[in-house]
C-alpha positions as CSV (number, residue, x, y, z in Angstrom):
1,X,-82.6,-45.0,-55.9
2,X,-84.9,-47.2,-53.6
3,X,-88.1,-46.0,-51.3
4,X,-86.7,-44.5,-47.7
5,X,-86.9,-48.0,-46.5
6,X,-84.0,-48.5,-48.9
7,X,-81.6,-45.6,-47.7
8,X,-78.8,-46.6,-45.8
9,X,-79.2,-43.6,-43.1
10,X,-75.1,-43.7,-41.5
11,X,-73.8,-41.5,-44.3
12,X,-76.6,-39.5,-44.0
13,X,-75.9,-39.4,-40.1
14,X,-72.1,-38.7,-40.5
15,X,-73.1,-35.7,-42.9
16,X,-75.5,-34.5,-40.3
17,X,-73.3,-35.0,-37.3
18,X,-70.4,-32.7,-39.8
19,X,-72.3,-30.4,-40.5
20,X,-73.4,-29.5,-36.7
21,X,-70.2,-29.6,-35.4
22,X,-68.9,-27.0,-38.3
23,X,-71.9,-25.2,-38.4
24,X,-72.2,-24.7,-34.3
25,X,-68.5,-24.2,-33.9
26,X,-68.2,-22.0,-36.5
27,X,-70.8,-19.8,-35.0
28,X,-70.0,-19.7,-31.6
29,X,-66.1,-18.3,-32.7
30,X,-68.2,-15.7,-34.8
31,X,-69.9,-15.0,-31.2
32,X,-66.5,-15.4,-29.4
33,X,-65.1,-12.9,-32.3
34,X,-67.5,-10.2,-32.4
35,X,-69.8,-10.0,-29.7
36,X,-73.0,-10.6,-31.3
37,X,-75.4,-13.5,-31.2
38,X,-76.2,-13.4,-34.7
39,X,-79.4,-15.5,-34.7
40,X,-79.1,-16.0,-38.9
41,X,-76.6,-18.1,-38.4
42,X,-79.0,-20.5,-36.7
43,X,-81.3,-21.1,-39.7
44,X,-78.2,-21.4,-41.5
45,X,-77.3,-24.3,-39.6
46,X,-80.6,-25.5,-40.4
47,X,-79.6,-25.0,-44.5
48,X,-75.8,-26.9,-44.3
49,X,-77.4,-29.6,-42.1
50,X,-80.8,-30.3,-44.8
51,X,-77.5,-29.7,-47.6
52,X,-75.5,-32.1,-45.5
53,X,-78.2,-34.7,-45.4
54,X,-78.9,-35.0,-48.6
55,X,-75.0,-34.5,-49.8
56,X,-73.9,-37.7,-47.9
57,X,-76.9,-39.8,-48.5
58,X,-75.4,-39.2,-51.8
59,X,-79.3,-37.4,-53.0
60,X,-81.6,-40.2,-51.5
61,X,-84.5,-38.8,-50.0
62,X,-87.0,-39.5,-47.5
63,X,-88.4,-38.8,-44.0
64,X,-85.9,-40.7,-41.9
65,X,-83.4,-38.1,-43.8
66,X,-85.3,-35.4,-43.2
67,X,-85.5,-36.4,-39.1
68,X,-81.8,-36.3,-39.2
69,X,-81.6,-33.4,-40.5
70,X,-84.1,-31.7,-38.1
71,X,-82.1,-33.5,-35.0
72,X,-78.7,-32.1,-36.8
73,X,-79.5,-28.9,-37.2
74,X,-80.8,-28.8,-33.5
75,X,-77.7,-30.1,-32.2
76,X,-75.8,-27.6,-34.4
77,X,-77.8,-24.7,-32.6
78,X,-76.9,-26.3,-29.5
79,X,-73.1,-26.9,-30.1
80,X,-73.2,-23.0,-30.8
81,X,-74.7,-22.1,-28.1
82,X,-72.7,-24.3,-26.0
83,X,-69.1,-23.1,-27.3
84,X,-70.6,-19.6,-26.6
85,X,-71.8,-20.5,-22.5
86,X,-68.0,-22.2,-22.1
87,X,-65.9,-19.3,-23.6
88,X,-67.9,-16.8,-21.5
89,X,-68.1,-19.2,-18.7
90,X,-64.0,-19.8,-18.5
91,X,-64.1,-15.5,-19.3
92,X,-65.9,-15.2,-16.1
93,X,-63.7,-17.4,-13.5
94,X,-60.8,-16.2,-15.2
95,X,-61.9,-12.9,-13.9
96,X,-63.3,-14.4,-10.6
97,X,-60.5,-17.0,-9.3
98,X,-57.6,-16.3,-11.9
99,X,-56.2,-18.2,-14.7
100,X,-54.7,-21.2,-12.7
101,X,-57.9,-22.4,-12.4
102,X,-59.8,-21.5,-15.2
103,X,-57.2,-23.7,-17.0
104,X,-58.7,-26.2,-15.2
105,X,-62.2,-25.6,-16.3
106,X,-62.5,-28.5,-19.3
107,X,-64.9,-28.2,-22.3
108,X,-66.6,-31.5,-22.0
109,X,-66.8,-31.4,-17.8
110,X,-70.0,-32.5,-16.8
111,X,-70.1,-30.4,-14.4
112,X,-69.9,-27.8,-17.2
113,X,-72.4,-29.2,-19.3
114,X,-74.6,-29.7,-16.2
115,X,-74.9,-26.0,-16.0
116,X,-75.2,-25.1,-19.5
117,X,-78.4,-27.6,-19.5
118,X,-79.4,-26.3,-16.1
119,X,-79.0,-22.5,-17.6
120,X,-80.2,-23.1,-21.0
121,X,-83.4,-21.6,-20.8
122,X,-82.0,-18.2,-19.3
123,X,-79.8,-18.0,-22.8
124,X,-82.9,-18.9,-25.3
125,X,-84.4,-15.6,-26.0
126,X,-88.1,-15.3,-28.5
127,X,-85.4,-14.2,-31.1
128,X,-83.6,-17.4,-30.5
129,X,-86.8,-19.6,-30.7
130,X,-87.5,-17.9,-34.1
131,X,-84.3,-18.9,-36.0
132,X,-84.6,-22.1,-34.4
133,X,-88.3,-22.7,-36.1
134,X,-86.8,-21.4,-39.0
135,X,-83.4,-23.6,-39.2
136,X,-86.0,-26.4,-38.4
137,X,-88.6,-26.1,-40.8
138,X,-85.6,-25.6,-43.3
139,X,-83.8,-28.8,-42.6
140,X,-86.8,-30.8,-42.9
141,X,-87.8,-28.9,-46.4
142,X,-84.6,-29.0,-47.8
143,X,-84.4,-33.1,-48.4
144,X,-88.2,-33.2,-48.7
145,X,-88.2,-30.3,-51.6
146,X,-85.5,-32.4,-53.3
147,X,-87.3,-35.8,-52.7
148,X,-88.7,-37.3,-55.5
149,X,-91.3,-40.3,-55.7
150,X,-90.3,-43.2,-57.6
């Protein structure tokens, strides 16, 4: 394969962009489900979106891959923690104003995601800044440890 200038980066992107919205979803039902933040699941984000990357750029390497993968895994983290703010979110006026309006509430409102941005910072513990350094660091390692130089 060619130098990164080379590397076409859409499948790369697509693979990226998959494995955010698997990886976030997935764990904010696991939150939904049990009750638990279980922060792991963050750096493993980090893992299927580096895997991801390098997957669909069918094994190119290079640091334009390893920037998606960074961004992917971040939006991954934050598709998680979003899915987790709406359920509780809809949970709360369900409980406040009923279900009639709660039905009303939609998942991609901007009003919505206006507050989760607005309230992010209150639902980012150190714990939560940890496995994001770590699903990070491991997105960007993961195309770079399999990058070879031509």
């Amino acid at each position: 394969m060619g130098n990164a200038e080379e590397v076409s980066l859409t499948p790369a992107m697509l693979g990226g962009g998959l494995a955010a919205a698997a990886g976030g979803g997935i764990w904010g039902l696991i939150v939904i489900a049990t009750g638990y933040v279980i922060g792991i699941m963050a750096w493993g984000i980090g893992l299927l979106a580096g895997c991801a990357v390098v997957f669909f750029s069918r094994g190119q390497k290079g640091t334009p891959l390893q920037v998606i993968a960074v961004l992917s895994s971040v939006l991954g983290i934050a598709i998680g923690k979003y899915v987790t703010f709406f359920h509780f979110l809809k949970k709360a006026i369900t409980e406040r104003y009923g279900l009639e309006v709660a039905s009303k509430v939609s998942l991609f409102s901007g009003r919505v995601v206006q507050a989760f941005i607005e309230g992010i910072g209150s639902m980012v513990s150190d714990a939560d800044i940890l496995w994001v350094i770590l699903a990070v660091t491991t997105a960007w390692s993961v195309p770079k440890m399999l990058w070879t130089k031509d």
